[in-house]
PyMOL CGO cylinders between C-alpha atoms (Angstrom):
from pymol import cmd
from pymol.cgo import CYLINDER

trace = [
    CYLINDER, -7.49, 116.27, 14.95, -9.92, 114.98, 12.23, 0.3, 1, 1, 1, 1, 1, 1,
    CYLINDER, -9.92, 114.98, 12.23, -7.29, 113.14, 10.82, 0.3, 1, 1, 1, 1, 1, 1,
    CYLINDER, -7.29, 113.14, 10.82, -6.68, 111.01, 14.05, 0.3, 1, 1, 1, 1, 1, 1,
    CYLINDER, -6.68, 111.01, 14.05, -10.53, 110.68, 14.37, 0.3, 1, 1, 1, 1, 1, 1,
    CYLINDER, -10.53, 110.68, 14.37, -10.69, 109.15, 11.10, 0.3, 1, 1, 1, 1, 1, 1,
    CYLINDER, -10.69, 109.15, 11.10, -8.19, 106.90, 11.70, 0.3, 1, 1, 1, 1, 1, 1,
    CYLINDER, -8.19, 106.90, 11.70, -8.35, 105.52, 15.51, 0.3, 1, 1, 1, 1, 1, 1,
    CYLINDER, -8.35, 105.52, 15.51, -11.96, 106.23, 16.22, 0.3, 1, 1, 1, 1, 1, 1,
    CYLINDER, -11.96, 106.23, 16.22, -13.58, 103.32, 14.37, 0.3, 1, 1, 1, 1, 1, 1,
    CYLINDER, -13.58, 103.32, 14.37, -10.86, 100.45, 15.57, 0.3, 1, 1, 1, 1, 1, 1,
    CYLINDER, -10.86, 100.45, 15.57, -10.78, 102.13, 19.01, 0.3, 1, 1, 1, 1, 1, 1,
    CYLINDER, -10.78, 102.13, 19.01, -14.85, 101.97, 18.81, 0.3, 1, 1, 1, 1, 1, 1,
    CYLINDER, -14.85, 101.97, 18.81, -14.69, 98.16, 17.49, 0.3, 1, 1, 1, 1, 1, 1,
    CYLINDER, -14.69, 98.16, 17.49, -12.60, 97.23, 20.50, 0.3, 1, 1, 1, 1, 1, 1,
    CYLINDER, -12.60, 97.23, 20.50, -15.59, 98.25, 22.43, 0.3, 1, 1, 1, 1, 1, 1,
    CYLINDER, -15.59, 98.25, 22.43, -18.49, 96.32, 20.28, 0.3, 1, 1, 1, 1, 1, 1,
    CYLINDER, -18.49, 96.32, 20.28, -15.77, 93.37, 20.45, 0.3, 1, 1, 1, 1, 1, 1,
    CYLINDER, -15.77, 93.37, 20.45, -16.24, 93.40, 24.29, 0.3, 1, 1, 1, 1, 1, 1,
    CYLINDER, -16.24, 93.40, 24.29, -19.52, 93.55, 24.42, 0.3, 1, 1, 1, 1, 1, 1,
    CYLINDER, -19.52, 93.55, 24.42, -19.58, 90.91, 22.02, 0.3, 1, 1, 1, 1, 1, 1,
    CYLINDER, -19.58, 90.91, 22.02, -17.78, 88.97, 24.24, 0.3, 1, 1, 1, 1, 1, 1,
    CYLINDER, -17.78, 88.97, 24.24, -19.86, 89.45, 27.06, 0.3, 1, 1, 1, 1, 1, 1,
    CYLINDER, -19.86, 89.45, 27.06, -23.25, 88.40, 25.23, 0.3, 1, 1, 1, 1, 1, 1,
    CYLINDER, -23.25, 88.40, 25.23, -24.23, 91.86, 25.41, 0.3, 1, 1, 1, 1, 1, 1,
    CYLINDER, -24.23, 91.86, 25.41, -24.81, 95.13, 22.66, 0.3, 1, 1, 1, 1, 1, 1,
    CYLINDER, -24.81, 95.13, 22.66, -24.31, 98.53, 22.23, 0.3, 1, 1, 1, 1, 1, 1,
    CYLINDER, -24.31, 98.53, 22.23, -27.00, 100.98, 23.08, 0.3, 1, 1, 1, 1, 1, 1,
    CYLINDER, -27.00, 100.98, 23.08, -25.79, 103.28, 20.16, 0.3, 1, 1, 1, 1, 1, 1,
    CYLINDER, -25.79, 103.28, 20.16, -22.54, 103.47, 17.91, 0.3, 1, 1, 1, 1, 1, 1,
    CYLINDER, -22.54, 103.47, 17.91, -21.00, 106.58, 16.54, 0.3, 1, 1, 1, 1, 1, 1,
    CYLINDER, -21.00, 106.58, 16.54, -17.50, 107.14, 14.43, 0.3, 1, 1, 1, 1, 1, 1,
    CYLINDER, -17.50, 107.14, 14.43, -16.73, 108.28, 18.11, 0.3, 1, 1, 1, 1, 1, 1,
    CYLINDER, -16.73, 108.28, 18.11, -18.64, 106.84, 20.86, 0.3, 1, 1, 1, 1, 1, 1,
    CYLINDER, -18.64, 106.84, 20.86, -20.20, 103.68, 21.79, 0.3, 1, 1, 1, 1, 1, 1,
    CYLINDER, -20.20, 103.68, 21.79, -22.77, 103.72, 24.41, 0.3, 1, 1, 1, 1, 1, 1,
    CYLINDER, -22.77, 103.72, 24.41, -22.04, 100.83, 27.01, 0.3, 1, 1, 1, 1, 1, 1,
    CYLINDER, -22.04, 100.83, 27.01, -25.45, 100.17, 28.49, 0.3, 1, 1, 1, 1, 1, 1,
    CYLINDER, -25.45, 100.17, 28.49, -25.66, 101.33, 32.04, 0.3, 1, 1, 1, 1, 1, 1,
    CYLINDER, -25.66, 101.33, 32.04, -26.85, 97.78, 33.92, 0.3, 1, 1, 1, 1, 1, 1,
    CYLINDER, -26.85, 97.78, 33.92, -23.41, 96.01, 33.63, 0.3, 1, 1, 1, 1, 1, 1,
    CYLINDER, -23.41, 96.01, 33.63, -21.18, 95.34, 36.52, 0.3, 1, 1, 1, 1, 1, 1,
    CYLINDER, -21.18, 95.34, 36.52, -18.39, 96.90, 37.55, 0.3, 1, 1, 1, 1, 1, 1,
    CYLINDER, -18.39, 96.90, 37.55, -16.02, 94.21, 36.27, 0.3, 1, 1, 1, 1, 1, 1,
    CYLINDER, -16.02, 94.21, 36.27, -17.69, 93.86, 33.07, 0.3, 1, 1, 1, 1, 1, 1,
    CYLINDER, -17.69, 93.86, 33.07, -17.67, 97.53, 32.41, 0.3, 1, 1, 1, 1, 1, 1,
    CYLINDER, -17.67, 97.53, 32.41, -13.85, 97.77, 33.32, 0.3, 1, 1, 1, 1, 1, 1,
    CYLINDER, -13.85, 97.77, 33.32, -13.21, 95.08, 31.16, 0.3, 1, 1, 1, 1, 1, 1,
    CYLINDER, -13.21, 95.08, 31.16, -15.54, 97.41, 28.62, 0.3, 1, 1, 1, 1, 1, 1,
    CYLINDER, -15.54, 97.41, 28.62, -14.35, 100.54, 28.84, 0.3, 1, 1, 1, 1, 1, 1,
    CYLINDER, -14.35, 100.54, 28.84, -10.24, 99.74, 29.05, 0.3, 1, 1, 1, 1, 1, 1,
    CYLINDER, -10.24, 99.74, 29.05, -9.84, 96.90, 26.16, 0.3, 1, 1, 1, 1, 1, 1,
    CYLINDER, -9.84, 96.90, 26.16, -9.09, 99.68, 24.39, 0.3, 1, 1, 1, 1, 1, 1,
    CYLINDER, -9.09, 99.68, 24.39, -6.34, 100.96, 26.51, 0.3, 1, 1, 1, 1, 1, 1,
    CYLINDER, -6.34, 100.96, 26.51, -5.16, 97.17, 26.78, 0.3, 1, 1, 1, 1, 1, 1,
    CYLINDER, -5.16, 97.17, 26.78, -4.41, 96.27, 23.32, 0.3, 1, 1, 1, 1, 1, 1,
    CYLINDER, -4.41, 96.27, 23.32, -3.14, 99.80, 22.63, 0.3, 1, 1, 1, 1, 1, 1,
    CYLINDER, -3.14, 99.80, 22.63, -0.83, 99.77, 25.65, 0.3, 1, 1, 1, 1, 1, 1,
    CYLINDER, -0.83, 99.77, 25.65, 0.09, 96.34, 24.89, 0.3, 1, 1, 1, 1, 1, 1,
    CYLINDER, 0.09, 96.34, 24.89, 0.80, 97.45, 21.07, 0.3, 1, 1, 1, 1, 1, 1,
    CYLINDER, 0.80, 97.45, 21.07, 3.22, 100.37, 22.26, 0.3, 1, 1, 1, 1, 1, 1,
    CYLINDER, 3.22, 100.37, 22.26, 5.08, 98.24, 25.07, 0.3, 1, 1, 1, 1, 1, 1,
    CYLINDER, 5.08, 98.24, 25.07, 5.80, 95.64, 22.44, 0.3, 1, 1, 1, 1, 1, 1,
    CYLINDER, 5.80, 95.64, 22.44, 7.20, 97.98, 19.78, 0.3, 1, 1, 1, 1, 1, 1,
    CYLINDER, 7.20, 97.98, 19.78, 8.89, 99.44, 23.13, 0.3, 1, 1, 1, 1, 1, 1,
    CYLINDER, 8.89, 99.44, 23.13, 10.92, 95.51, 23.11, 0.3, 1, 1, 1, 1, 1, 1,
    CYLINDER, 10.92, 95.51, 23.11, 11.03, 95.81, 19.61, 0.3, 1, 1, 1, 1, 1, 1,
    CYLINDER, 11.03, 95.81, 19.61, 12.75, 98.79, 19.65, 0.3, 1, 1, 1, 1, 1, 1,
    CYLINDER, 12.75, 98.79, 19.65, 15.07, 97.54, 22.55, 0.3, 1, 1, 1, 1, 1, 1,
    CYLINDER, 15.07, 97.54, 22.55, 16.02, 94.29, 20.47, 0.3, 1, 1, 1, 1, 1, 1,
    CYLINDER, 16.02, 94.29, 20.47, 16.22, 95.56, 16.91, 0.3, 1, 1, 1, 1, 1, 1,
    CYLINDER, 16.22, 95.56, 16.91, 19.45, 94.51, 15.47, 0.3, 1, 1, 1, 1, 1, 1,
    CYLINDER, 19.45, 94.51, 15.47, 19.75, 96.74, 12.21, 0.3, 1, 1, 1, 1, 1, 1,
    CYLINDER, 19.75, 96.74, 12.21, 17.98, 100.77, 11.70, 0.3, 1, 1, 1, 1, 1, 1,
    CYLINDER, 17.98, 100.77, 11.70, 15.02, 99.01, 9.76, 0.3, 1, 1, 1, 1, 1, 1,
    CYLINDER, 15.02, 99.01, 9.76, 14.21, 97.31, 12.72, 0.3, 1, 1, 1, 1, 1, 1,
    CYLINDER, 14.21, 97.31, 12.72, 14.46, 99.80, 15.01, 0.3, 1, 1, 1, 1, 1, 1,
    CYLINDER, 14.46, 99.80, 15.01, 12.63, 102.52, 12.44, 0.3, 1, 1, 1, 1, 1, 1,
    CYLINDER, 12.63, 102.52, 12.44, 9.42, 99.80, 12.53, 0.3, 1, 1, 1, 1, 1, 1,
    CYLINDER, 9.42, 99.80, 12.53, 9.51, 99.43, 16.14, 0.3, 1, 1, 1, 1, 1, 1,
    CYLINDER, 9.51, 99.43, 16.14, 9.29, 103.49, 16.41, 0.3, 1, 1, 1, 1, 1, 1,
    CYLINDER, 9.29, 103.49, 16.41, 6.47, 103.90, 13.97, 0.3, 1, 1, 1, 1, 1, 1,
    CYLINDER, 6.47, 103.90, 13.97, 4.93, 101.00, 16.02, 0.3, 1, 1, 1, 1, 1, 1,
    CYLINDER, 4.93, 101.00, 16.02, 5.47, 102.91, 19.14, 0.3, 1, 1, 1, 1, 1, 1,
    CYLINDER, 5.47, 102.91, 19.14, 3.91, 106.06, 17.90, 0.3, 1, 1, 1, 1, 1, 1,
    CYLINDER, 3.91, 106.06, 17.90, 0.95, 104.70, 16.26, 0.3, 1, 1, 1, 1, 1, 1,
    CYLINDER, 0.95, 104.70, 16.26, -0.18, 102.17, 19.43, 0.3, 1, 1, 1, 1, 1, 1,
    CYLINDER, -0.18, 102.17, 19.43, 1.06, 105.30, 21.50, 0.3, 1, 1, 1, 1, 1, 1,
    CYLINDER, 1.06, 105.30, 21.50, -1.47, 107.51, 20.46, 0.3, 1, 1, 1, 1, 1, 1,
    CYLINDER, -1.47, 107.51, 20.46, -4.17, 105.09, 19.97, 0.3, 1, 1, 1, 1, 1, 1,
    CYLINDER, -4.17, 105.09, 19.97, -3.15, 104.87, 23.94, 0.3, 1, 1, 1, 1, 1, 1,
    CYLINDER, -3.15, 104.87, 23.94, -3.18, 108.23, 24.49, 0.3, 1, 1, 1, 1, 1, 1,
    CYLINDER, -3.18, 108.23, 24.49, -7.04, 108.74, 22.86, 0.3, 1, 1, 1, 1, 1, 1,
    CYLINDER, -7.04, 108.74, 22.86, -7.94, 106.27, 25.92, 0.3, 1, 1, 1, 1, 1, 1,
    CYLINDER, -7.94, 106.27, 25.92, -7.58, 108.85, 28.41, 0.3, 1, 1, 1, 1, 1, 1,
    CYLINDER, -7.58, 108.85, 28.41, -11.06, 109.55, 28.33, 0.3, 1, 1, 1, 1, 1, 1,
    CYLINDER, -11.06, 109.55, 28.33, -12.10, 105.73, 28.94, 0.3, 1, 1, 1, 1, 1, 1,
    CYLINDER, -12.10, 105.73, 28.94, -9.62, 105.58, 31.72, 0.3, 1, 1, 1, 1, 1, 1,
    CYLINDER, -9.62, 105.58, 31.72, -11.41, 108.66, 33.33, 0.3, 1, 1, 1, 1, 1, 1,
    CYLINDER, -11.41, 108.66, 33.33, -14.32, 107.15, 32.93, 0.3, 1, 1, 1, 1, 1, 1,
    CYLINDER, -14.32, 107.15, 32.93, -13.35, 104.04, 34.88, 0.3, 1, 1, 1, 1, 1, 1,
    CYLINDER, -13.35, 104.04, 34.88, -11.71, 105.61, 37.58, 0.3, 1, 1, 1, 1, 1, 1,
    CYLINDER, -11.71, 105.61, 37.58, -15.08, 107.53, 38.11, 0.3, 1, 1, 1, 1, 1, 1,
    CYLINDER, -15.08, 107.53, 38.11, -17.14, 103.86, 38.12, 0.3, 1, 1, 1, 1, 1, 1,
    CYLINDER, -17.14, 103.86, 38.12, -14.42, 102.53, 40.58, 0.3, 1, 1, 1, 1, 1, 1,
    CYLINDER, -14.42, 102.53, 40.58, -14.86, 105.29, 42.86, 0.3, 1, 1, 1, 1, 1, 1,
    CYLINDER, -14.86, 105.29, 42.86, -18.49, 106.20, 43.11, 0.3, 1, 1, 1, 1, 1, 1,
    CYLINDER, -18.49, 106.20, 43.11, -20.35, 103.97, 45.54, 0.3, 1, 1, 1, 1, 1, 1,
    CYLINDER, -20.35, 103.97, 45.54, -22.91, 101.65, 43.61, 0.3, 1, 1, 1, 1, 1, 1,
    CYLINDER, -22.91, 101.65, 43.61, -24.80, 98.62, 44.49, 0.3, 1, 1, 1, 1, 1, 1,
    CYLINDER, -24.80, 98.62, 44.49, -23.05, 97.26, 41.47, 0.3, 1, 1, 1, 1, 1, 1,
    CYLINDER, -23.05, 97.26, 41.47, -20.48, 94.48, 41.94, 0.3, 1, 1, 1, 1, 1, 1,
]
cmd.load_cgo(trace, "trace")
């Protein structure tokens, strides 16, 4: 589990920075395994936050998933896999930012 930390926990924590970046805004505090997304944005914006993640992973595995599907020769289809499983389970350490959106989207707020 360490080993996975090491390796997905800083890109999957720059993905965050990058959309707050993007959205003029900072980080409250960074960690190896948590940024804290100040509390005051809006629902969109923290969406857009909390699952970039989960969209460029996703995104990864679906297109080793066509790369896979259209490889002509085994080398093809062996770099498709290893692109499936690594964007796969930087997909799969999202879970927690998905959770964490579902919870935004369904607790009433006077956020819009």
């Amino acid at each position: 589990m360490q080993f996975l930390i090491r390796v997905y926990g800083w890109p999957h924590e720059a993905l965050h920075r990058l959309a707050l970046w993007l959205l003029g805004r900072r980080a409250i505090a960074v960690t190896r395994t948590h940024v804290d997304i100040p509390d005051d944005l809006s629902t969109r914006a923290y969406v857009f936050v909390a699952g970039l993640p989960a969209f460029v992973f996703g995104l990864g595995a679906a297109l080793g998933v066509v790369g896979l599907m259209n490889a002509a020769t085994v080398g093809q289809a062996l770099l498709a896999l290893g692109v499936i499983l690594i964007m796969g389970l930087g997909l799969a350490g999202t879970t927690g930012d998905i959770q964490q959106i579902l919870i935004r989207l369904t607790t009433p707020s006077d956020r819009s």
